[in-house]
N, CA, C and O atoms as a GROMACS GRO file, in nm:
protein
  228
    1UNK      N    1  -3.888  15.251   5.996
    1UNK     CA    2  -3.824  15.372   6.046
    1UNK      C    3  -3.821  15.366   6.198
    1UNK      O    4  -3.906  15.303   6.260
    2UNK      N    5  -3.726  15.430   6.257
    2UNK     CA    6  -3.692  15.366   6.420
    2UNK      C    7  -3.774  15.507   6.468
    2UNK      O    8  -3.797  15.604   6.396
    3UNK      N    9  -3.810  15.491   6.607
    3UNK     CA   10  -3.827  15.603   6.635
    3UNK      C   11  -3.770  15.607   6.778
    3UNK      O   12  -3.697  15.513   6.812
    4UNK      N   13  -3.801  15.721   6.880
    4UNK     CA   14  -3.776  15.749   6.989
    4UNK      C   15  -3.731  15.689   7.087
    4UNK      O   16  -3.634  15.727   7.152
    5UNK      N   17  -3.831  15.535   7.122
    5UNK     CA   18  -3.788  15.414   7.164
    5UNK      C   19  -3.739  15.310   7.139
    5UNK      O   20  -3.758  15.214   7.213
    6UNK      N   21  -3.677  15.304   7.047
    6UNK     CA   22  -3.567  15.204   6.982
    6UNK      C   23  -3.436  15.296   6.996
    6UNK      O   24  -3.365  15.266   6.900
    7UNK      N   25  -3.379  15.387   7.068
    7UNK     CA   26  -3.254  15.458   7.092
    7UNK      C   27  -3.267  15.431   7.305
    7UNK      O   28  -3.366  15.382   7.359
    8UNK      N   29  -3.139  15.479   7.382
    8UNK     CA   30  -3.140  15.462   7.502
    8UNK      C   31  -3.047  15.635   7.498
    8UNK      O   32  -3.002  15.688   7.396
    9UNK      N   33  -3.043  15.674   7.596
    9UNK     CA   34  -2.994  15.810   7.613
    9UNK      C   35  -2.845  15.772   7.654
    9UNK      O   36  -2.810  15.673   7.718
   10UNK      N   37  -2.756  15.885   7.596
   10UNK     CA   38  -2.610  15.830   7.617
   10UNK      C   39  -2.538  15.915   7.664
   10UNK      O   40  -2.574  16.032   7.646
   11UNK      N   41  -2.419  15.893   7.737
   11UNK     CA   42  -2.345  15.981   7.814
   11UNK      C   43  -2.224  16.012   7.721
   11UNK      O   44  -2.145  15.919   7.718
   12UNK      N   45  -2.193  16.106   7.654
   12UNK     CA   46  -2.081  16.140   7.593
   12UNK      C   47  -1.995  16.286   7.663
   12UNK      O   48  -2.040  16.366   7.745
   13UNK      N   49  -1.854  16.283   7.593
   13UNK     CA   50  -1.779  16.368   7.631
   13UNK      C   51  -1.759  16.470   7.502
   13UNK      O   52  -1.718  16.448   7.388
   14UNK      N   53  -1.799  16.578   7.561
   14UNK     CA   54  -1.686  16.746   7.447
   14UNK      C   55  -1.586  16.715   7.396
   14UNK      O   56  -1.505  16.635   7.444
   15UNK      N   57  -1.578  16.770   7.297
   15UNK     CA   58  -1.412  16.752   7.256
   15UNK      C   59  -1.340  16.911   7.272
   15UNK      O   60  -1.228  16.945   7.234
   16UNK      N   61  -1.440  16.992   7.339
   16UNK     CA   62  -1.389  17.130   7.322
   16UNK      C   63  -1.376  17.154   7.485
   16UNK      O   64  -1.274  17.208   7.526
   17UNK      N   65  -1.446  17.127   7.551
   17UNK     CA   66  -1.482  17.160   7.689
   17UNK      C   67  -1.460  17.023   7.777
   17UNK      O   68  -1.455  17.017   7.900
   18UNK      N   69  -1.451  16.943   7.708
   18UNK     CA   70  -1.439  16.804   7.825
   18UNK      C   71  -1.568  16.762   7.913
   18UNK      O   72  -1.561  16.655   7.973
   19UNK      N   73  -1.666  16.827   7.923
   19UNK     CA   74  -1.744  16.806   8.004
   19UNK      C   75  -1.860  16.672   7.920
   19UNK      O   76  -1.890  16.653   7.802
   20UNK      N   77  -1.896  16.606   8.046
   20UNK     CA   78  -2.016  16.513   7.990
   20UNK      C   79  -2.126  16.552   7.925
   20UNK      O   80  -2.128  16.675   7.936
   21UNK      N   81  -2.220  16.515   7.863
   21UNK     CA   82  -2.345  16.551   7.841
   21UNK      C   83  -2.432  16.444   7.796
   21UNK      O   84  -2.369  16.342   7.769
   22UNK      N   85  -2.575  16.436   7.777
   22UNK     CA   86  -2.616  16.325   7.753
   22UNK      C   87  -2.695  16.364   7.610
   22UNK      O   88  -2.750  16.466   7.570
   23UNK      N   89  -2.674  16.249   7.560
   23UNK     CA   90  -2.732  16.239   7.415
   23UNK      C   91  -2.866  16.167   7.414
   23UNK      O   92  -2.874  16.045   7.411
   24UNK      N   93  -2.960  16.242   7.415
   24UNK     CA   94  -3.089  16.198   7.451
   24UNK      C   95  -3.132  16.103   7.320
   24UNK      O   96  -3.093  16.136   7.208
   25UNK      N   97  -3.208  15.992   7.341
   25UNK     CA   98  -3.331  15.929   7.274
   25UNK      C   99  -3.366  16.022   7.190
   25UNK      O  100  -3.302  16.029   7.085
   26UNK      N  101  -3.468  16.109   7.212
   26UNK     CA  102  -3.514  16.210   7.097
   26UNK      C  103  -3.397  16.231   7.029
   26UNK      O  104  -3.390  16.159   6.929
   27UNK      N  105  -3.273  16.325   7.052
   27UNK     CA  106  -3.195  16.353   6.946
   27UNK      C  107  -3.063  16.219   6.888
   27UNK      O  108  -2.953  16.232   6.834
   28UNK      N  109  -3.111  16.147   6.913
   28UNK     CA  110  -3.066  16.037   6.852
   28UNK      C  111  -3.157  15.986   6.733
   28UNK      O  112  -3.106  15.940   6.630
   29UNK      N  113  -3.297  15.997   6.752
   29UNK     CA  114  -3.380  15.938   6.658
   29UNK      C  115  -3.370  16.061   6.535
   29UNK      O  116  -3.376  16.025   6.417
   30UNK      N  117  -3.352  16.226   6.572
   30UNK     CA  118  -3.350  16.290   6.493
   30UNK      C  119  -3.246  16.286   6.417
   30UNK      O  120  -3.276  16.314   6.301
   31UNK      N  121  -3.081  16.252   6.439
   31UNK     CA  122  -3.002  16.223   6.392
   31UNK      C  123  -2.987  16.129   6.313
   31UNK      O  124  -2.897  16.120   6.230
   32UNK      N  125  -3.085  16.042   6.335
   32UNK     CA  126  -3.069  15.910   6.240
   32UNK      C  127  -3.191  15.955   6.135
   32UNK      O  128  -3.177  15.908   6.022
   33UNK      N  129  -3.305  16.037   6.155
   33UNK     CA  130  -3.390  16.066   6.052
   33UNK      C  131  -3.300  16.202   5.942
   33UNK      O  132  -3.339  16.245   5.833
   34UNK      N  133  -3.207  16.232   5.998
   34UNK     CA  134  -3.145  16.342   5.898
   34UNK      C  135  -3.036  16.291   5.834
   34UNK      O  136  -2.970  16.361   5.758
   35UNK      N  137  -3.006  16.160   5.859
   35UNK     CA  138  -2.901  16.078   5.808
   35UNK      C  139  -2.755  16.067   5.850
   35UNK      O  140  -2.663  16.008   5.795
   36UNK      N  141  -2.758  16.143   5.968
   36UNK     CA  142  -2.655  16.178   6.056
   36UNK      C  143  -2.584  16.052   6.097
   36UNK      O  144  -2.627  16.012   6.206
   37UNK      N  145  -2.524  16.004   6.065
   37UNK     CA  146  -2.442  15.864   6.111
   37UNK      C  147  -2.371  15.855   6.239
   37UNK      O  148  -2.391  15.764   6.319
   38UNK      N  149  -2.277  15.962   6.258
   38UNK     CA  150  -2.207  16.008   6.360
   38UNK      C  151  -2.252  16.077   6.520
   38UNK      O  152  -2.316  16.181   6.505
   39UNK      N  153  -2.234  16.047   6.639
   39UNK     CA  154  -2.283  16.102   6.707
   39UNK      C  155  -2.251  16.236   6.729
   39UNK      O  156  -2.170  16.277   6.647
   40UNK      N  157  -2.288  16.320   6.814
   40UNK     CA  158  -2.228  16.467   6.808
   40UNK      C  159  -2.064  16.464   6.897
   40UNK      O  160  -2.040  16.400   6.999
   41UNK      N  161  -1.972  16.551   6.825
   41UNK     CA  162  -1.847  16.629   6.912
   41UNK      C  163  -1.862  16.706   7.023
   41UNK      O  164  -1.778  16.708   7.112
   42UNK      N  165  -1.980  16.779   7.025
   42UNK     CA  166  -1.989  16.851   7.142
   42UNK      C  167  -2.117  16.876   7.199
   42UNK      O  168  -2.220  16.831   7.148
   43UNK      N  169  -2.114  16.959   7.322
   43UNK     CA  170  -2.250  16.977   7.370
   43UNK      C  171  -2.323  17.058   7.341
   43UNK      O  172  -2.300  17.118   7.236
   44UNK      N  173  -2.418  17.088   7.405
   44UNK     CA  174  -2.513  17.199   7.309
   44UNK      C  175  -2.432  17.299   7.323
   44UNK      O  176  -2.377  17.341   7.222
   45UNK      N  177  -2.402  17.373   7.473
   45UNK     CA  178  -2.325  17.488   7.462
   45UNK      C  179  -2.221  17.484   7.364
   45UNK      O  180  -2.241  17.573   7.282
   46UNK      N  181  -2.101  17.406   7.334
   46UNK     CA  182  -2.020  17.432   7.242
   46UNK      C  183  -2.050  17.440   7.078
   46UNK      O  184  -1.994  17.497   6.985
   47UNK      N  185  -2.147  17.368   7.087
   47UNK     CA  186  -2.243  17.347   6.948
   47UNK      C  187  -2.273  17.457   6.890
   47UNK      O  188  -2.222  17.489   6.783
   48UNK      N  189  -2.373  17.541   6.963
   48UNK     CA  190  -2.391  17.688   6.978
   48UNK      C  191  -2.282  17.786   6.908
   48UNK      O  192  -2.281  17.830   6.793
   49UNK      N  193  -2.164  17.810   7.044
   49UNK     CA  194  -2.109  17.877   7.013
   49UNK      C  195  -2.009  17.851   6.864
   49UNK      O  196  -1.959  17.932   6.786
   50UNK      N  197  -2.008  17.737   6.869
   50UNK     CA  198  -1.912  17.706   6.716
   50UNK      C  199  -2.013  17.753   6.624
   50UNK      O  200  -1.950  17.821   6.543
   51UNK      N  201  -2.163  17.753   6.586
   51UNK     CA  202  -2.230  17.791   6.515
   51UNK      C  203  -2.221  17.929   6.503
   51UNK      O  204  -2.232  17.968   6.387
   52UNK      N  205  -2.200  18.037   6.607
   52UNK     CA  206  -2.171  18.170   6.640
   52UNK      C  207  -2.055  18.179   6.556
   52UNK      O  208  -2.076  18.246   6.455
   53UNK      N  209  -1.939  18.131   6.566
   53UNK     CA  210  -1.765  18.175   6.527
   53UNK      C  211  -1.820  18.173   6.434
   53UNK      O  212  -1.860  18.284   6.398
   54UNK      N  213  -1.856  18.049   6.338
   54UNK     CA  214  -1.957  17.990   6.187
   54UNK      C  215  -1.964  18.160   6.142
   54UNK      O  216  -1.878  18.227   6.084
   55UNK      N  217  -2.055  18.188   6.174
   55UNK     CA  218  -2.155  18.290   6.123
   55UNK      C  219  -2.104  18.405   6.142
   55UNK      O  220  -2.153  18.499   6.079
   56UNK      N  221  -2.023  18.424   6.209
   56UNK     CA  222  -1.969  18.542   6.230
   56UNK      C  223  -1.839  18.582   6.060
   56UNK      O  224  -1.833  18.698   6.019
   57UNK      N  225  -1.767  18.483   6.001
   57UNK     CA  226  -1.718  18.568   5.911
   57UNK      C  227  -1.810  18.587   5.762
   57UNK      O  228  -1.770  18.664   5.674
   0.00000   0.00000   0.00000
């Protein structure tokens, strides 16, 4: 099982906001322990709020 230090932190882009953000080591290792294949679309802020619209109907 990989953990923390077998990932490097990564610079990705929003697909909602455009802005950079970095995809840390830690949440890379958690992504791969939840079976998450894919890296994330957005940043935390947009993450968030799409979880908000989510829940709201």
């Amino acid at each position: 099982m990989s953990n923390e230090q077998d990932f490097e932190n990564r610079e990705l882009k929003c697909i909602d906001c455009r802005t950079d953000f970095t995809w840390s080591a830690g949440e890379q290792a958690f992504f791969q322990e939840k079976g998450f294949t894919e890296p994330p679309k957005r940043c935390p802020d947009c993450r968030q709020a799409k979880r908000a619209r989510n829940n709201e109907v």
